[in-house]
C-alpha positions as CSV (number, residue, x, y, z in Angstrom):
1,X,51.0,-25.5,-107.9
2,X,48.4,-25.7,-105.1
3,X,45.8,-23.0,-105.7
4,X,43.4,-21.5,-102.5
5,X,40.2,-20.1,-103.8
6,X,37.6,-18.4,-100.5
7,X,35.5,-21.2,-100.6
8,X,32.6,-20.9,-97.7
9,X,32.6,-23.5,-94.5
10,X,29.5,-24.6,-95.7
11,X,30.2,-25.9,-99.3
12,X,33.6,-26.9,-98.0
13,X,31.6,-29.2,-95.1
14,X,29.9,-30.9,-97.7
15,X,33.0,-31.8,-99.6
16,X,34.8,-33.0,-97.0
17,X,31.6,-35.3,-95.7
18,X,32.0,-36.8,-99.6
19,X,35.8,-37.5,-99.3
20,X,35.6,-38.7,-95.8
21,X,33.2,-41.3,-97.4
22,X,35.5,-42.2,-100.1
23,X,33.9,-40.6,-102.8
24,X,36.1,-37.8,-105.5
25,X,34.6,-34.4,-105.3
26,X,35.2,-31.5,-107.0
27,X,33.3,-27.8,-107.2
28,X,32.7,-27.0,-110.9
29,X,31.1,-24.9,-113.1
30,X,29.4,-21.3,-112.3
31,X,31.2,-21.3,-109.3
32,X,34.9,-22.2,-109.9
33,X,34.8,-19.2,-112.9
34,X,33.6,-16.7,-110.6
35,X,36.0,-17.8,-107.9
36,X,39.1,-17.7,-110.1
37,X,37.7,-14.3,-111.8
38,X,36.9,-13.0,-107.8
39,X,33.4,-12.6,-108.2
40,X,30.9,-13.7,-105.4
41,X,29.6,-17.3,-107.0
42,X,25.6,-16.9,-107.1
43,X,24.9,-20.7,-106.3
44,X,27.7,-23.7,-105.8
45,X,27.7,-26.6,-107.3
46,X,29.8,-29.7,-106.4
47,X,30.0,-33.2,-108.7
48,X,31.3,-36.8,-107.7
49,X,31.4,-40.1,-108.3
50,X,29.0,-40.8,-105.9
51,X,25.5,-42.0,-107.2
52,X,22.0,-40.2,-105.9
53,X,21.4,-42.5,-103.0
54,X,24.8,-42.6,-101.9
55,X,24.9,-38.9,-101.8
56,X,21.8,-39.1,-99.8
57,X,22.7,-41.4,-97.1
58,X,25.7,-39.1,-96.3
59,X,23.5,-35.9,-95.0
60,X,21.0,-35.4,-92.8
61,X,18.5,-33.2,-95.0
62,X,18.3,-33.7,-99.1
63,X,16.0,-34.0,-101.8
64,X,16.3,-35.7,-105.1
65,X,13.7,-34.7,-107.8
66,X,15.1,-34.3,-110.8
67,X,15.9,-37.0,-113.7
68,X,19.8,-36.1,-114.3
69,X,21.2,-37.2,-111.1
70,X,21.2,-33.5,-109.0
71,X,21.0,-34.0,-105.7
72,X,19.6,-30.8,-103.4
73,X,21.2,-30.8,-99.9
74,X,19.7,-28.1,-97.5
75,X,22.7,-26.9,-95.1
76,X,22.4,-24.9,-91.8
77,X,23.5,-21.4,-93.3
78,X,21.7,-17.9,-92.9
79,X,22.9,-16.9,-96.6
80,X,20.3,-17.9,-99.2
81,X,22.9,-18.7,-101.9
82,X,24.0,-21.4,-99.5
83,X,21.2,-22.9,-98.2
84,X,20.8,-25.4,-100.6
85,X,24.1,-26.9,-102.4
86,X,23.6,-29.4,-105.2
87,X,25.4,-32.5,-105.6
88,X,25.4,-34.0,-109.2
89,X,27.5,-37.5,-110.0
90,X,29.6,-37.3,-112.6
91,X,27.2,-37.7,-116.1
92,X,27.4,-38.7,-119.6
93,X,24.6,-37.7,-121.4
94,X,22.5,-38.9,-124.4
95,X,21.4,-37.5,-127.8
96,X,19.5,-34.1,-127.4
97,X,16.3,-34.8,-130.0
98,X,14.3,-32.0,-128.4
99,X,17.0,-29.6,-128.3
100,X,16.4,-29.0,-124.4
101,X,17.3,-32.0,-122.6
102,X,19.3,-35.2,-123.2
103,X,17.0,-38.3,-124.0
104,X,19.3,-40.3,-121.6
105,X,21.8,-39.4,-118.6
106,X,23.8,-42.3,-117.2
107,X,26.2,-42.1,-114.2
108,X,30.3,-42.3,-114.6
109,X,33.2,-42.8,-112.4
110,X,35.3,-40.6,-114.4
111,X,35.6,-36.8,-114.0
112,X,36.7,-36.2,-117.3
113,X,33.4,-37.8,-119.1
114,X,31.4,-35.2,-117.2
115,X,33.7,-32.4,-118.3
116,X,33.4,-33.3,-121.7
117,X,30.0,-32.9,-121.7
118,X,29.6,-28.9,-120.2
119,X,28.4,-26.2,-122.4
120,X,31.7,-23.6,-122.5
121,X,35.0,-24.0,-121.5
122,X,35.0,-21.7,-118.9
123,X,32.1,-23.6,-117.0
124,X,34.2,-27.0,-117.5
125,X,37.3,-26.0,-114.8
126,X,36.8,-28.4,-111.4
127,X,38.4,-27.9,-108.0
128,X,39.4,-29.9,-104.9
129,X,39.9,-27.3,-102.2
130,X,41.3,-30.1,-100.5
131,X,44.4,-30.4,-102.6
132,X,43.7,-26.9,-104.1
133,X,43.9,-27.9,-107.2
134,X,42.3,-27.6,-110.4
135,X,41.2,-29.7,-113.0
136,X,40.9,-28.4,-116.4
137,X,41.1,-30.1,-120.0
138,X,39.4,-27.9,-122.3
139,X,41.5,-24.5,-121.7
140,X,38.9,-22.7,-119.5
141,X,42.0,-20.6,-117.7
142,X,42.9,-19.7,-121.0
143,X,39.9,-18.5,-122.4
144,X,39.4,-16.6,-118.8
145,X,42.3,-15.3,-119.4
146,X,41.3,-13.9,-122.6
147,X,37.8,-12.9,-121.5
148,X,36.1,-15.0,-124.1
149,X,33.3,-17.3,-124.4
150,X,34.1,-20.6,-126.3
151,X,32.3,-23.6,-126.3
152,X,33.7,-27.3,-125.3
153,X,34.3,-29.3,-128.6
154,X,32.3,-28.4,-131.4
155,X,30.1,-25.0,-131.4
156,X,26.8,-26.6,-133.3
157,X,27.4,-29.4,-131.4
158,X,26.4,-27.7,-128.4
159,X,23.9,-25.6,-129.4
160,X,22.3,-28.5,-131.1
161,X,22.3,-30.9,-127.8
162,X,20.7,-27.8,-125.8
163,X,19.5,-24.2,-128.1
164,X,19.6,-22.0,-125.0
165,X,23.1,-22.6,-124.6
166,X,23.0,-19.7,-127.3
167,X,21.5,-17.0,-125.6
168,X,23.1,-18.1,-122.6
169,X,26.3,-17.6,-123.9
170,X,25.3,-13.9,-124.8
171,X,24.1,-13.5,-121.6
172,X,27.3,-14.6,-119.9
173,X,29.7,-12.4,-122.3
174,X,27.5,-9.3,-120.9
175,X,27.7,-10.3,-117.4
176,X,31.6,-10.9,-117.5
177,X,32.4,-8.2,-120.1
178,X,33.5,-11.2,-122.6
179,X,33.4,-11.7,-126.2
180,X,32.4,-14.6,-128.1
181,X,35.0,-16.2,-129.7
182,X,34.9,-16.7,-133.2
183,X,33.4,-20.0,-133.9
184,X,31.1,-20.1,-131.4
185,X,29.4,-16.9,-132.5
186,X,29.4,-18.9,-135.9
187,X,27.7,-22.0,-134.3
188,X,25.0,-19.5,-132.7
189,X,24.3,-17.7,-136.1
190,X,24.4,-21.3,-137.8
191,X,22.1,-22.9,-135.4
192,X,19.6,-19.6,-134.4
193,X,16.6,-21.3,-135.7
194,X,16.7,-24.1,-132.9
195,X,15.6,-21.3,-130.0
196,X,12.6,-21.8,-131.4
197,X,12.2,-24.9,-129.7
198,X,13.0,-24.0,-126.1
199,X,10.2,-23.1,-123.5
200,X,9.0,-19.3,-123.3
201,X,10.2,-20.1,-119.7
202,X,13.4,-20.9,-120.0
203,X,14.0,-17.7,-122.4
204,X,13.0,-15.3,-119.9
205,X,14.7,-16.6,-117.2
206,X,17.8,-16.2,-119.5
207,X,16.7,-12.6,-120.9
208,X,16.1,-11.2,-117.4
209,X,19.4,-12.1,-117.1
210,X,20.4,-10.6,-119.8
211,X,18.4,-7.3,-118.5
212,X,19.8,-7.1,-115.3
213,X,23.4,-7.2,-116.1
214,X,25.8,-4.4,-116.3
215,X,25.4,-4.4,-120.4
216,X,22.5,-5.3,-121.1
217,X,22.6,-3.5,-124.8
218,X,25.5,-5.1,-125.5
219,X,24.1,-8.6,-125.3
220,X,21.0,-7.4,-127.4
221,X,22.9,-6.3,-130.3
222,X,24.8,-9.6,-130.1
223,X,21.5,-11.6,-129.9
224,X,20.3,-9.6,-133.1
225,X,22.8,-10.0,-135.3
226,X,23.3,-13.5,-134.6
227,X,20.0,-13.7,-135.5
228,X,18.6,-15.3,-131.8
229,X,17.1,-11.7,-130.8
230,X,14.3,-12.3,-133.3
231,X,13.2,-15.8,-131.3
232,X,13.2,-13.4,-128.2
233,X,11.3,-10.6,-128.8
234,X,11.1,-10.5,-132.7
235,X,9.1,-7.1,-132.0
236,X,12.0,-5.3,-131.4
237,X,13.5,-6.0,-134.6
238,X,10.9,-4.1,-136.9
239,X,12.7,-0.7,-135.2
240,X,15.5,-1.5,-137.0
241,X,16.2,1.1,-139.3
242,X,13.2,2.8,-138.3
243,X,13.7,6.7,-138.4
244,X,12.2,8.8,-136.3
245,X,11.9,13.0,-136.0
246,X,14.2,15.5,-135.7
247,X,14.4,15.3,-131.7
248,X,16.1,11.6,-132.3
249,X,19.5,10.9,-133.1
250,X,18.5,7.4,-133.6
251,X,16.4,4.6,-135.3
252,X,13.5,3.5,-132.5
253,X,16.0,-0.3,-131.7
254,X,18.9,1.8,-130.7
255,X,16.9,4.3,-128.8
256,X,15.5,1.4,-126.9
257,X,18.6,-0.1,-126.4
258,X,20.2,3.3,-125.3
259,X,17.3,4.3,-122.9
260,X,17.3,0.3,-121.2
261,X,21.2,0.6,-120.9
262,X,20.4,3.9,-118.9
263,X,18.5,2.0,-116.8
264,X,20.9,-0.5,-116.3
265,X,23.8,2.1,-115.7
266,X,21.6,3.7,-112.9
267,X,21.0,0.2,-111.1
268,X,17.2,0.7,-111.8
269,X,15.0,-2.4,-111.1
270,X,14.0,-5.0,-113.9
271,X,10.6,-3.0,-113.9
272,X,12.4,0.0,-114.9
273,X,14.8,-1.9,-117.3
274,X,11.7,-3.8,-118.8
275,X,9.4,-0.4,-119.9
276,X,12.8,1.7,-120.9
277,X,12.8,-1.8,-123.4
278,X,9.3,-1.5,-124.7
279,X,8.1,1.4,-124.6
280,X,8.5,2.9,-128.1
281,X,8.0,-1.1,-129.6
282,X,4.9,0.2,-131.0
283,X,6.4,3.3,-133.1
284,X,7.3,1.4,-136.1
285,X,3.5,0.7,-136.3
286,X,2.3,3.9,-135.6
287,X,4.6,6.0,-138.3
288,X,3.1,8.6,-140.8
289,X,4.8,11.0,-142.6
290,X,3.2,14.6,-141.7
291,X,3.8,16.6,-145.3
292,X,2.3,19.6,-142.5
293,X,5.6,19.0,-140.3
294,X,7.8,17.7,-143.3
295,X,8.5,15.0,-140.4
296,X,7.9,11.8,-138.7
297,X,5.1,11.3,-136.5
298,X,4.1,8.3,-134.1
299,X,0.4,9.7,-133.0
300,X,-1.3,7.1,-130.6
301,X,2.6,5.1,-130.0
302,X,2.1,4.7,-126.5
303,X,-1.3,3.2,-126.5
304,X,0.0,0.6,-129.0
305,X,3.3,0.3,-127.3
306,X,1.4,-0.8,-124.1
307,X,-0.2,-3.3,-125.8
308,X,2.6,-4.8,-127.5
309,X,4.1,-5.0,-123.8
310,X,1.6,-6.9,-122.7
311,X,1.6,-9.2,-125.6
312,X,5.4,-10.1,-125.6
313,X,5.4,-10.7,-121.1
314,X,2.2,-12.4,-121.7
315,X,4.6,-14.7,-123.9
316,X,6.9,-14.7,-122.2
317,X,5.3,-15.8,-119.0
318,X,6.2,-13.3,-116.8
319,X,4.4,-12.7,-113.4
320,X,0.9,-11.1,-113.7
321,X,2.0,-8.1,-111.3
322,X,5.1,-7.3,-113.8
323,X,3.2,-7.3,-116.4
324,X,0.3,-4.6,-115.1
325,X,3.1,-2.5,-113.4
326,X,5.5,-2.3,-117.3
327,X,1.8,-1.8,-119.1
328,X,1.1,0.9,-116.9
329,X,4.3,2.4,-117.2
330,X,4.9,2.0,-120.8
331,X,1.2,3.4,-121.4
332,X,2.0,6.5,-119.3
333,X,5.6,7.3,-120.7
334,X,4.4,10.0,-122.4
335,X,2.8,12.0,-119.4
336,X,2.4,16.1,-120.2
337,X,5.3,17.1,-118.6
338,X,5.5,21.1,-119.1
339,X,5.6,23.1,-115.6
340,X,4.8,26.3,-117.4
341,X,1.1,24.7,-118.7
342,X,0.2,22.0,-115.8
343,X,-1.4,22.2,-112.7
344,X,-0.7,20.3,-109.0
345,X,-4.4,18.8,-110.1
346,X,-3.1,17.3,-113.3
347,X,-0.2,16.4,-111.4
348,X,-2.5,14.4,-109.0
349,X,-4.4,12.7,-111.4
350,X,-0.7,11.1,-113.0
351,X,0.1,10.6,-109.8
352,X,-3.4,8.4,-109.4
353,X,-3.1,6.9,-112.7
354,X,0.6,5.1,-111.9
355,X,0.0,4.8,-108.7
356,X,1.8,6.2,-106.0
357,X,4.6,3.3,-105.5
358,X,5.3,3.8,-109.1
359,X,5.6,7.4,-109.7
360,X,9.6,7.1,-109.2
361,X,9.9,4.4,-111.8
362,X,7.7,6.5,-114.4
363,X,9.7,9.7,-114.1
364,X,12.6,7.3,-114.2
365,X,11.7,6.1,-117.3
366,X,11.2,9.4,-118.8
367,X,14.6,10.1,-117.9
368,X,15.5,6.4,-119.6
369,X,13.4,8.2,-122.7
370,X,15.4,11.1,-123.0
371,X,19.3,10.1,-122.5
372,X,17.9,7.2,-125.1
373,X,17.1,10.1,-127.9
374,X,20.7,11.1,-127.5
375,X,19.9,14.6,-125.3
376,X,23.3,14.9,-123.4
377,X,21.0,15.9,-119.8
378,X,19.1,13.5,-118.1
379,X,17.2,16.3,-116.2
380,X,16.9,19.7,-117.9
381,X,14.8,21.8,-116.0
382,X,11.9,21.7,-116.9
383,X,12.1,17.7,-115.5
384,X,13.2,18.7,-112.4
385,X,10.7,21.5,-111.7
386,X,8.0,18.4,-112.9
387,X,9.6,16.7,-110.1
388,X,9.5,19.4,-107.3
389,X,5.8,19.5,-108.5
390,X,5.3,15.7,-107.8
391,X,6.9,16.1,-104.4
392,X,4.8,18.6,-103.6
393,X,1.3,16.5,-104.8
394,X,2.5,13.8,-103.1
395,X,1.4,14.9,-99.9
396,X,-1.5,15.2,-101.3
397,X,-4.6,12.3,-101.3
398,X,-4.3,10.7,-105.1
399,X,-6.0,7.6,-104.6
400,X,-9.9,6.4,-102.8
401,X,-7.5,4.8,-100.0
402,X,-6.4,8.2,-99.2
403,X,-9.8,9.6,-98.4
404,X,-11.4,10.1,-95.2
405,X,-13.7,8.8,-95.6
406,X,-14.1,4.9,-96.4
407,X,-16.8,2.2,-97.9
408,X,-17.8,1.7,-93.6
409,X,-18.6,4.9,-93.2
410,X,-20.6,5.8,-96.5
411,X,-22.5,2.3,-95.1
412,X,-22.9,3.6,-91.6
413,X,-24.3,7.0,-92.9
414,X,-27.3,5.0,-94.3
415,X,-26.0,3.9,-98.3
416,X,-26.8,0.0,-98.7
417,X,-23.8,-2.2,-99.6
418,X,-22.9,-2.8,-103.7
419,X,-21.3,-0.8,-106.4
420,X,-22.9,2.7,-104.9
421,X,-20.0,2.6,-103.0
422,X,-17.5,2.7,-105.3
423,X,-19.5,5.5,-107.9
424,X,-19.5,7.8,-104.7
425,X,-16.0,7.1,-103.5
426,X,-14.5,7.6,-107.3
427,X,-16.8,10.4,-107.3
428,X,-15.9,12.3,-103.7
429,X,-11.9,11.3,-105.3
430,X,-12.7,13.6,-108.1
431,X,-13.4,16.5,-106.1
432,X,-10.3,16.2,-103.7
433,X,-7.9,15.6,-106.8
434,X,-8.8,19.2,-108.0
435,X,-9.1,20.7,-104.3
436,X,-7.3,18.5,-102.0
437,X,-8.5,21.0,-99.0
438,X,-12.2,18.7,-99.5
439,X,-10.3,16.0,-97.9
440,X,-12.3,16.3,-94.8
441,X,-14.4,14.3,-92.5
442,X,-17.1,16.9,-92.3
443,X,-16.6,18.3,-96.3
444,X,-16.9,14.5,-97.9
445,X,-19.7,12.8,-95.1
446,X,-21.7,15.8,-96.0
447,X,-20.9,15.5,-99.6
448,X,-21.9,11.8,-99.7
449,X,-25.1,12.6,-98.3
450,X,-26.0,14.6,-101.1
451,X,-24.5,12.0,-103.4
452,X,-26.7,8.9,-101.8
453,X,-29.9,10.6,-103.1
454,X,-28.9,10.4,-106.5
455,X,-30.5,8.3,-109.0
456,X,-28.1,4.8,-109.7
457,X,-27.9,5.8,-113.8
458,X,-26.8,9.4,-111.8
459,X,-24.5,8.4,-109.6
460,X,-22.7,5.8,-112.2
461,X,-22.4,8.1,-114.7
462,X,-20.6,10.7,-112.2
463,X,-18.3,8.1,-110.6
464,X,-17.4,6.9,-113.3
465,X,-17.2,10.3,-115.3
466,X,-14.1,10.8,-113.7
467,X,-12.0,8.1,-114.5
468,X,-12.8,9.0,-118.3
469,X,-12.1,12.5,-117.5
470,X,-8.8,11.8,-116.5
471,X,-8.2,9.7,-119.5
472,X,-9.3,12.9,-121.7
473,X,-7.5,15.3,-119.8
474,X,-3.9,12.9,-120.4
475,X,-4.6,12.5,-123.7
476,X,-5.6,16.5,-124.3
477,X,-2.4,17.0,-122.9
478,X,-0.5,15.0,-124.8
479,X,-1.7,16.5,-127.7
480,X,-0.8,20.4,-126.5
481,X,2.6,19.4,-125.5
482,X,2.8,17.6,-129.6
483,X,1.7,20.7,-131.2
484,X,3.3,23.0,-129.4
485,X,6.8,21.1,-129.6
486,X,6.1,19.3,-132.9
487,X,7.1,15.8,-131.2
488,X,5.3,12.6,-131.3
């Protein structure tokens, strides 16, 4: 029975320029699932028996850079998932000794040896839209069908050939909304040990994945108790089991999972996602017994918390800018909250500390916090009144830039170029973060005049005062909303 799947002009173009020539070609893969399940495919990938340089000699701009065979060919087409289509010849490949990549690829003439050789059953389905037909010999329809992932041939097989094929499969199940099937969960559990092998890289490529699907928490719990979570972030294992006061319902793993699966049923960014993740990692550290509050208490958690953070992205090799922006938030999760007690000024200074592209994402992630302790509202009042409150010091100057008054001017009023500038800018910030009506030309130019005749010991100590100021007024904070709450 002829099938038609909405295959784009482009990738169709490209099929037809192989045929023409002919060469077989067949989409497969990625692709052909998420066209048969009606998804949008996120890349397209076509295979033939056409080698690299007879691919090449068909199209008018390609690239080949790679040692299995993939040929890059860059179309015409506005959309980004179509601007470059890869063309692979059909493969056999070698023995896996690494556990990454196959020792040695050689080229076939038969569709079926490449098929053989795919990673789950579901990935293994080919199609000529030509004929509009499919080619499949390992029961990928079926196992659609079913919603399951299964591997092709032998479970360990697999997973011993390449080990990410075992967090990749978890990662596919929670994009799809599958389940493993039976023995390939059992290969995973059986061969867990050889994720140690792959490259940090190549395991947060496939955990962001994993992040910024629909279930993310679903794919965690998987990963853990097939025992590949721990060669992930092993971190998050020691909440396991972990009890926490009487405000949680749950040990510190599920509340993390519970607050990042928030985050991921809101549609909030991987940053978001990320810091709902990590930002109690560093309660099971942090744990003491109070005899005082017959409780738990996790005094000082979101200090070490940060740290962990940046300890397991550092590992994990993710961009220097995600890093500093989870840090930040995961440090600051535990802002003093209470509208009854805080001031627009201490609002400010929060407001400072994030920065004020990131405020959204840290009230976010106290939301993320709070659904995660198993508290039915996301925002009781007292949130949203916090939130009016940030509205409100938003208009307000929270950071040097916002001064007016800049590092020209202080130098044009007669203070010499160095770090001067910066003590009397953090300085003249302090003063318009408790009144921002200072924020004025003629207030903070005749301010810095009386600031330029201060000695340098002086004038450090007081621009740098209030960066420490702010650090002692958070944690003070902190502390008040603790006692008077008895929370952690």
């Amino acid at each position: 029975m002829e099938i038609k799947l909405a295959v784009p002009p482009e990738v169709l173009a490209l099929h037809d320029t192989l045929r023409k020539a002919g060469f077989e070609a067949y989409l497969v893969g990625g692709c052909v699932r998420d066209l048969i399940l009606g998804r949008e495919p996120k890349d397209w990938d076509i295979t033939t028996n056409a080698k690299p340089d007879e691919i090449q000699k068909l199209f008018e701009e390609t690239f080949y850079e790679n040692d299995f065979g993939t040929v890059g060919v860059v179309t015409q087409s506005e959309n980004p998932r179509l601007k470059v289509i890869e063309i692979t010849p059909y493969r056999i490949e070698g023995k896996y000794s690494n556990a990454r990549h196959p020792d040695e690829v050689k080229f076939s003439d038969k569709l079926s040896e490449d098929l053989k050789r795919r990673d789950f059953t579901i990935n293994a389905i080919a199609y000529d839209p030509a004929k509009g037909e499919l080619v499949d010999e390992h029961g990928g329809k079926d196992d659609l069908a079913a919603k399951r992932v299964k591997t092709v041939g032998d479970p360990q097989e697999r997973f011993e050939e390449d080990a990410l094929r075992m967090l990749r499969a978890v990662r596919i199940a929670a994009e799809l909304d599958f389940v493993l099937e039976a023995k390939t969960a059992e290969g995973i559990a059986a061969q867990a040990v050889q994720l140690a092998k792959i490259s940090r890289e190549r395991v947060r490529d496939e955990l962001v994945r994993i992040l910024e699907s629909d279930r993310p928490m679903q794919a965690l719990y998987v990963a853990q108790k097939l025992g590949i979570l721990k060669y992930v972030i092993p971190e998050l294992e020691e909440g396991i089991g972990c009890a926490q006061n009487q405000a949680h319902s749950f040990d510190v793993f599920e509340h993390l999972m519970r607050s990042l699966q928030h985050a991921a049923d809101k549609k909030w960014p991987l940053d978001v996602r990320l810091a709902a993740l990590l930002h109690d990692v560093g309660k099971p550290a942090t744990r003491v017994w109070s005899d005082e509050k017959k409780d738990w208490t996790f005094y000082g958690h979101d200090v070490v918390s940060a740290r962990m953070a940046k300890k397991i992205l550092n590992d994990l090799r993710f961009p220097k800018e995600t890093i500093e922006k989870v840090t930040t938030l995961v440090r600051l999760h535990m802002f003093f909250s209470d509208p009854d007690v805080i001031t627009l000024s201490a609002v400010r200074r929060v407001i400072s500390r994030v920065g004020k592209e990131n405020i959204t994402d840290l009230l976010n992630l106290r939301v993320c916090d709070r659904i995660g302790t198993g508290r039915p509202k996301a925002h009781p009042f007292r949130l949203r009144k916090y939130m009016s409150m940030v509205d409100e010091a938003m208009r307000d100057p929270v950071s040097v830039s916002m001064l007016k008054i800049d590092g020209a001017k202080i130098i044009e009023i007669g203070e010499k170029p160095g770090p001067r500038i910066g003590w009397i800018l953090h300085a003249l910030l302090e003063e318009v973060l408790d009144d921002p009506q200072k924020n004025t030309e003629e207030y903070l130019e005749k301010r810095t005049d009386e600031l330029m005749v201060l000695p340098e010991a002086e004038l450090k100590k007081l621009g740098e005062a209030g960066k420490d100021r702010r650090e002692e007024e958070d944690e003070a904070a902190v502390q008040k909303l603790r006692d008077k709450h008895h929370v952690s």
